[in-house]
N, C-alpha and C positions, 0 to 999 in steps of 0.2 A: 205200349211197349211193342215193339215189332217182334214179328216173330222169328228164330233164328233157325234157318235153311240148312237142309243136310246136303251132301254130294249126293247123289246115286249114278252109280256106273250101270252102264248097261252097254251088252255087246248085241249088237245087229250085224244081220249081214249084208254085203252089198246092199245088194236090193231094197232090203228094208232101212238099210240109211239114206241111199237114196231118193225113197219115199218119203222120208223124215224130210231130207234140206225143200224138197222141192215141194210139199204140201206146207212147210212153216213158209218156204219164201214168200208164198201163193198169199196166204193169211198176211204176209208181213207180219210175221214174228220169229223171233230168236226161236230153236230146239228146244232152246228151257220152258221160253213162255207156252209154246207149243202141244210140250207134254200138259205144263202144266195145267193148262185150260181144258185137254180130256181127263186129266186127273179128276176136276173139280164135277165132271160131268158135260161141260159145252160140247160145243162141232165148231171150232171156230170155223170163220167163214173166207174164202178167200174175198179179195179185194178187189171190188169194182172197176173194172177197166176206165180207165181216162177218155175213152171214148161215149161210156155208159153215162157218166158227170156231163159230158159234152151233151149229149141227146138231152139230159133231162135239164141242164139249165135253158135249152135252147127249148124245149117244149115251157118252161117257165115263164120265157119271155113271150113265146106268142099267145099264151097263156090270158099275160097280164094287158098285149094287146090287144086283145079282146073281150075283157074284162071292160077297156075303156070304152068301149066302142057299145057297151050296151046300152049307153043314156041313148044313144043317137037309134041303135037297133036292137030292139031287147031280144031279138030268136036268137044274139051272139050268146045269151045266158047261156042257151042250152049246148052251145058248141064248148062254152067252159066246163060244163059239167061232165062233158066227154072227154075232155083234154086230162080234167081229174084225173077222172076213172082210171085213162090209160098213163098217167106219171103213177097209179097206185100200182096198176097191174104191173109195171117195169121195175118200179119198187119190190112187189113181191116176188116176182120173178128173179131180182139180180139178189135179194138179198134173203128173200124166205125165211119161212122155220128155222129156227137156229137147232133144232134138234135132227134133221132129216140127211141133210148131205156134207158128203166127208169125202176132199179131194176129187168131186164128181165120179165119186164110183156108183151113185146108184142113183135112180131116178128121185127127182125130188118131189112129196105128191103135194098135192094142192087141194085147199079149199074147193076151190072152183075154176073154171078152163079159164086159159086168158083169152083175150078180144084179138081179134088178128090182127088188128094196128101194133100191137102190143109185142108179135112174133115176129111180123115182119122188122119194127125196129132193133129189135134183139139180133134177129137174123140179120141186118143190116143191108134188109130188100129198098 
C-alpha cells in the first residue's frame, strides 16, 4: 500500500531558498526529493560532471588495452593494477562517504590521501 504524503509549507529566505534550488539542482533532484532525502538521514550527493564519466571510461579503455597486452608483456599486469587503484581513487574522490559533504561546504575527510595521478586528473592538470 503506498504511503499517503502530507504538504508541508515552509518559508525560507532568499538566501536559504536559494541554497535549496541550487544544492537540489547540483544532486539532480526536485526540492521535494531533496528535503526528502535529508529527512531520511542521506547527504545526497551532487552529480558527477560529464567530464568526470569522460576521464573514467577513457581510463577504462586504456585499462582494457592493457589488460590485452599482458599475454605478450606480463609487467603491463602491474600497470593495470595502477590504473585500478586510480579509477578507485577518482571513484572515491567524485563520489565519497555519503555521510560527509553537503553542497561542498566542508571538507570531505578520507580514509586515506589520494595518489597524485588521481589529483592531477580531478584538477584537470
Amino acid at each position: 500500500m503506498k504511503e499517503e504524503k502530507e504538504r508541508v509549507k515552509v518559508r525560507l529566505s532568499e538566501e536559504e531558498n536559494e541554497k535549496l534550488r541550487r544544492c537540489a539542482a547540483a544532486c539532480g533532484l526536485t526540492h521535494s526529493e531533496f528535503l526528502r532525502q535529508l529527512c531520511k538521514g542521506r547527504t545526497p550527493q551532487p552529480k558527477p560532471s560529464e567530464a568526470f564519466w569522460n576521464t573514467l571510461n577513457t581510463l577504462y579503455e586504456v585499462h582494457n588495452s592493457f589488460r590485452k597486452c599482458v599475454k605478450y608483456e606480463p609487467s603491463a599486469a602491474e600497470i593495470c593494477k595502477e590504473i585500478e587503484c586510480l579509477i578507485l581513487d577518482l571513484q572515491e574522490a567524485q563520489m565519497g562517504p555519503s555521510q560527509s559533504l553537503l553542497c561542498g561546504e566542508k571538507e570531505q575527510p578520507r580514509n586515506g590521501e589520494l595518489s597524485p595521478q588521481a589529483v592531477e586528473a580531478i584538477n584537470g592538470v
